[in-house]
N, C-alpha and C positions, 0 to 999 in steps of 0.2 A: 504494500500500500504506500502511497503517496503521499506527501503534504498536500496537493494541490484538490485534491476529495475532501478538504478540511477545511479550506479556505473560505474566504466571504468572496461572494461574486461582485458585489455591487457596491465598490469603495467605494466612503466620501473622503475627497481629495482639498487641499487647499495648495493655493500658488504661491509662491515664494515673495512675489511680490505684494499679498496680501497685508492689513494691517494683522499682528496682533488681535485687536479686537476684534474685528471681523473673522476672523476663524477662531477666538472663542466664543461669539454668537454660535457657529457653524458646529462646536465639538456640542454645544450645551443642549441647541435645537435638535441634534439626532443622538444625544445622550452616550456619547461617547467621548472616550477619553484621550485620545488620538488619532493623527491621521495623517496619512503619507503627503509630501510636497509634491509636487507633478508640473512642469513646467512647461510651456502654453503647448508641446509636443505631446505632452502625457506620459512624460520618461519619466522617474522617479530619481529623486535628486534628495531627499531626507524625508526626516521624521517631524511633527511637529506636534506637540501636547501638553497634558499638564503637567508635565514634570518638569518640561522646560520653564514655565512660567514660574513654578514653585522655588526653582533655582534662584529664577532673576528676583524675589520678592524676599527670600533670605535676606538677614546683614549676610556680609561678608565673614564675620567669625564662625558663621554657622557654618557657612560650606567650605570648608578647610581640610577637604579627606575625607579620611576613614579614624582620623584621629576622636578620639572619647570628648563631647562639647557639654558643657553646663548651660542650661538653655533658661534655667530660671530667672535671664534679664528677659526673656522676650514677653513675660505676662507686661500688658499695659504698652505694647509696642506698635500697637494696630494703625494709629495716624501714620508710624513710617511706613508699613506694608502698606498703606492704602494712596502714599504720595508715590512710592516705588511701581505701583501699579498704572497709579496715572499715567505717568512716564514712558511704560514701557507699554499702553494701547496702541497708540500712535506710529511705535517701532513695525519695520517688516519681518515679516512671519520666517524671513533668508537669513535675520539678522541671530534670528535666536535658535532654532529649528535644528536637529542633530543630523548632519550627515555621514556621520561615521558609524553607524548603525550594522550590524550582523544583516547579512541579506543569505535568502533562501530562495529556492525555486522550484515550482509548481510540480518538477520531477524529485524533488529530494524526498528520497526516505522518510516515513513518520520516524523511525527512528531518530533520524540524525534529527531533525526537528523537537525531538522530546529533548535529545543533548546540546542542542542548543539552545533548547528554554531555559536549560538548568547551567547553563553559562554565562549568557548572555540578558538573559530575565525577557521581560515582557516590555515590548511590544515585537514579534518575529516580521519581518517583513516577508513577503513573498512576493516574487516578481515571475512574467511569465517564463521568460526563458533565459539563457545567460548571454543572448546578445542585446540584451534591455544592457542600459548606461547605468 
């Protein structure tokens, strides 16, 4: 069996050149929590979701590795994540969006696809074939 038996057929995609906010309208209105960048050919060029957003809305001591963070300054911090947010609406979806992401294809093994959930984490990209960019 395949990955590509598992797959969703009918991605929602956002453009790179999108705002930020306009593609979290786009993740919230189809209730999902990412979605692949696709660019105006329909090639797949990154990833774009809430994790990324979650990054940019941290201070900066929080995101510092894998090192052990005391997080008990952020009670009462809400006015800066909410000016941090402003900020980065307006930014393009190219600006923030992962392209370095594990890519899979529609032929790969459920196997290797189960080993690279447990590597790589969530969200697996799958793309049709391997001469997709």
């Amino acid at each position: 069996m395949t990955i590509g038996s598992l797959t969703i057929e009918d991605v929602i995609t956002v453009k790179p050149g999108q705002t930020v906010e306009e593609a979290l309208d786009l993740l919230e209105k189809h209730g999902i929590r990412f979605a692949p960048v696709v660019d105006d050919s329909g090639h797949y060029i990154g990833v774009f979701g809430l994790r990324h957003i979650l990054t940019n809305l941290l201070p900066v001591s929080v995101n510092m590795g894998d090192q052990e963070q005391k997080l008990d300054f952020l009670v009462g911090t809400a006015p800066g994540v909410a000016k941090r947010l402003q900020k980065l609406k307006p930014r393009m979806v190219e600006e923030v969006m992962d392209r370095d992401r594990a890519l899979l294809y529609k032929d790969t093994p459920t196997w290797e696809a189960v080993r690279m959930l447990v590597k790589y984490g969530s969200p697996l990209v799958v793309l049709e074939n391997e001469k997709t960019p």
